[in-house]
N, C-alpha and C positions, 0 to 999 in steps of 0.2 A: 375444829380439831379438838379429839378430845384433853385432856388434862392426867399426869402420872403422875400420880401421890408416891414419896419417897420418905422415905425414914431408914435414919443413920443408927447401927450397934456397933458394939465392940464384944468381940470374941471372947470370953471370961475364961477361965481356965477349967472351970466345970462344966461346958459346953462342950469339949473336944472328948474323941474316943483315945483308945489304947494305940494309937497308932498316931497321936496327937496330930490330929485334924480335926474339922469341924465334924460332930456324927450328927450322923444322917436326921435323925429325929428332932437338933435342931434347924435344921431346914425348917423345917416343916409349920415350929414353932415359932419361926422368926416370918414366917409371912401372915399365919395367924397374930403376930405380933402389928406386925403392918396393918393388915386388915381393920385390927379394936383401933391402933390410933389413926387410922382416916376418918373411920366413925364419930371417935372421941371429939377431932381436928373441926370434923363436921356440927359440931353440938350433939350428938348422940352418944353421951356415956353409956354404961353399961347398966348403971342403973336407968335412965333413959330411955333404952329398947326395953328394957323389960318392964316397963310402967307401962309403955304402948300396947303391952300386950303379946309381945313378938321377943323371939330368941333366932341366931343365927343355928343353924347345926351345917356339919360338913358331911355331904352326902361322897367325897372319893376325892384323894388327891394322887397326882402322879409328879414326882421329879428327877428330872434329868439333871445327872452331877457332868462341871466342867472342869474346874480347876478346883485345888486342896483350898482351905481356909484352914490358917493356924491360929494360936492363940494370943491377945493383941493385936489380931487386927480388924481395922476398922472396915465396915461392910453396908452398902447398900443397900435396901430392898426397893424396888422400886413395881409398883403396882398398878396395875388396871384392869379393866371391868373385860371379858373377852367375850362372855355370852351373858345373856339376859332375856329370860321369859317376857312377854309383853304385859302381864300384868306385876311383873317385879317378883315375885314368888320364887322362881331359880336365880340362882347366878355363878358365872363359873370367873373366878379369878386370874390374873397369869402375876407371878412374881421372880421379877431378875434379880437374882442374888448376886452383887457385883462388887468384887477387891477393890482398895483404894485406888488399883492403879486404872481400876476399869474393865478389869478383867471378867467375862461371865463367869461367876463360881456354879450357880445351880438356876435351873427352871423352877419353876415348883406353880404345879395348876392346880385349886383347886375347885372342886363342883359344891353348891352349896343351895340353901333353900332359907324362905324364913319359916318359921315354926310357929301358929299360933298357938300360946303356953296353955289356955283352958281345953281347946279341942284337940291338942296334942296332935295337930295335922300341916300339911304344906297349905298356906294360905298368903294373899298379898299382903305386904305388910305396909303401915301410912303412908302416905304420899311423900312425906317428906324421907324419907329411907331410899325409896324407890326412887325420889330428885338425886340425890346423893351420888347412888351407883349411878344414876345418869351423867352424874358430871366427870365420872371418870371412865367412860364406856369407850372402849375401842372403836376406831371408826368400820373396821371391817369385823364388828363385835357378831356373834352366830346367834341368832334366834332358837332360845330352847325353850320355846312354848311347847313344843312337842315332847321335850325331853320327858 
């Protein structure tokens, strides 16, 4: 079975839109925010990845809003691996954004790649990156070697 890496925020007041709810774009930023500390959690700082040679970039995210988030409250992210290329190279995220009380507030998927920094191209990035997403991989994760 695989393993959901979680991490806990609190809604700041400059987080919310004109409608004071959570806006959209931090979505987006709070599962990118999940994502560096499973990394970070994993031994792969950010200085780290990029001494190996390798940077994350996001090739498309899409998310589905459920419930409002207001401001003060505390929120779940909770993450795993949904697709994964066979040699580690793509990977597609899933992230449940979820209210103290449990509630789903947002989906948020996103597709992503490693980037080797000198060839400026999609290449596999160490073994140990590639262990990492593996320990957090969906058991019904999709093969995007073709992606």
């Amino acid at each position: 079975m695989s393993k959901v890496f979680t991490k806990t925020l609190e809604v700041r007041w400059d987080d919310v839109d004109v409608n004071g709810h959570l806006r959209n774009t931090r979505y987006l930023e709070y599962a990118a925010t999940a994502r560096l500390a499973l990394l970070v959690e994993a031994g792969w700082s950010p200085r780290a990845v990029h001494k190996s040679g390798f940077a994350p970039v996001t090739l498309g995210d899409e998310v589905r809003y459920r419930r409002e988030v207001f401001p003060a409250e505390v929120v779940t992210v909770a993450s795993r691996v949904i697709g994964l290329s066979g040699d580690g190279s793509r990977w597609r995220f899933e992230h449940t954004i979820a209210r103290a009380s449990g509630e789903e507030a947002a989906v948020v998927r996103t597709l992503g790649a490693w980037i080797d920094i000198e060839a400026r191209k999609i290449a596999p990035p160490p073994a140990g990156l590639v262990a990492v997403l593996g320990e957090f991989t969906a058991e019904d994760c999709e093969d995007l070697t073709k992606a």
